[in-house]
C-alpha positions in Angstrom: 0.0 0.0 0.0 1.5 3.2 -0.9 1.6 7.0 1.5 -0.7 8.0 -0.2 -3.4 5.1 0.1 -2.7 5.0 3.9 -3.6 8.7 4.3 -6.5 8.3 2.3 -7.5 5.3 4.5 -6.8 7.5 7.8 -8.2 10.4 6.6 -11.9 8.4 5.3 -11.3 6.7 8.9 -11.6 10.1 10.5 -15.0 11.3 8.6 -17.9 11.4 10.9 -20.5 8.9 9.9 -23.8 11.0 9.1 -21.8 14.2 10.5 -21.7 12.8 13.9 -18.4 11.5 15.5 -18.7 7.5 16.2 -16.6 7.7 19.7 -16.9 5.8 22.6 -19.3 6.8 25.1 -18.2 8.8 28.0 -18.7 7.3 31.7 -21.1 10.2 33.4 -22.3 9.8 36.6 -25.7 8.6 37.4 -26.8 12.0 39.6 -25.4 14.2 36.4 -28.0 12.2 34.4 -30.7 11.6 36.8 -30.3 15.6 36.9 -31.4 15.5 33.0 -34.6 13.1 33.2 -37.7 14.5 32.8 -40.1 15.7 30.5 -39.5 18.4 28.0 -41.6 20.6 25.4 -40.3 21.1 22.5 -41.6 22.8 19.2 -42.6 19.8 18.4 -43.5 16.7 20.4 -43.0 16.6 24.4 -39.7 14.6 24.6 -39.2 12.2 27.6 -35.7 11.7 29.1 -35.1 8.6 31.1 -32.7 6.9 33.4 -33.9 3.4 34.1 -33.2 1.2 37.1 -30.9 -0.9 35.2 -28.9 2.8 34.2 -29.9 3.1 30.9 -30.6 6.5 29.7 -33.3 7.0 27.2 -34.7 9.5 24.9 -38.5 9.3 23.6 -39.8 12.3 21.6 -43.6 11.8 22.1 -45.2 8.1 22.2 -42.4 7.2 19.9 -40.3 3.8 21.1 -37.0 4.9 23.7 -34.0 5.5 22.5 -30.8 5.2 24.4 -28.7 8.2 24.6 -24.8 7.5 24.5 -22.7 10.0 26.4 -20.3 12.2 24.3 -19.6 14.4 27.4 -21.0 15.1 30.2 -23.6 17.5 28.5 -23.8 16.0 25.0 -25.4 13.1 24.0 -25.9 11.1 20.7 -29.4 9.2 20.0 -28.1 5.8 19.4 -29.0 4.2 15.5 -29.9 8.2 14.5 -27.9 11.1 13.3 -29.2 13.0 16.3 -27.4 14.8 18.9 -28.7 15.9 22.3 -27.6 18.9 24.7 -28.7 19.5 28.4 -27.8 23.0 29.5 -26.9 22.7 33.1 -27.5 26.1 35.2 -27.1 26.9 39.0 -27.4 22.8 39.4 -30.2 22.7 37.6 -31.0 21.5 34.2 -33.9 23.3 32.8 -33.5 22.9 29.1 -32.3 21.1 26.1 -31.5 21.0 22.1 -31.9 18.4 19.8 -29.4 18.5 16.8 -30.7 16.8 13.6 -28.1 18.0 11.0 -29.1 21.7 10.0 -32.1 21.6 12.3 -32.5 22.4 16.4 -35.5 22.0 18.6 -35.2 23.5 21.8 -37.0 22.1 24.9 -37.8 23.4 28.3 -38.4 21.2 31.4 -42.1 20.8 32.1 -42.1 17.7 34.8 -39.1 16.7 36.7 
């Protein structure tokens, strides 16, 4: 394989699939999410954030089947099998409201029901 090839192959490597990074998820701890669940309005639907017994943390934009939300950072989440990202905006130890990223578009939601 020549220079070239390779740095073609790390450089395609590098390319976010569906414009999102592919990383591993980041280990955030479970008061930092249970901080996030709850119910949000959006534009659009009502959007349900989730952290389960069992520590899986979900994402269900109206009556729509839960998602589970993979940790980028401690604030930034991806929608696992979508190109969606998700952002809590933590404030005075409270987290009041969020933004779904779907390529170009943003819905913003504010905390209705803890």
């Amino acid at each position: 394989m020549t220079l070239g090839r390779v740095f073609a192959s790390m450089l395609l490597a590098s390319i976010p699939v569906a414009g999102i990074a592919q990383t591993a998820p980041v280990a955030v701890a479970p008061a930092t999410l249970l901080s996030y669940a709850g119910t949000y309005q959006t534009e659009g639907p009502m959007i349900t954030v989730t952290l389960g017994l069992d520590g899986s943390f979900t994402i269900a934009p109206g009556v729509q089947e839960p998602r589970a939300l993979l940790a980028a950072s401690d604030t930034e989440f991806r929608v696992d099998g979508t190109p969606m990202r998700v952002v809590f905006h933590p404030k005075d130890g409270k987290t009041d409201s969020i933004t779904i990223y779907r390529g170009e578009r943003e819905l913003h939601g504010t905390r209705v029901k803890p």
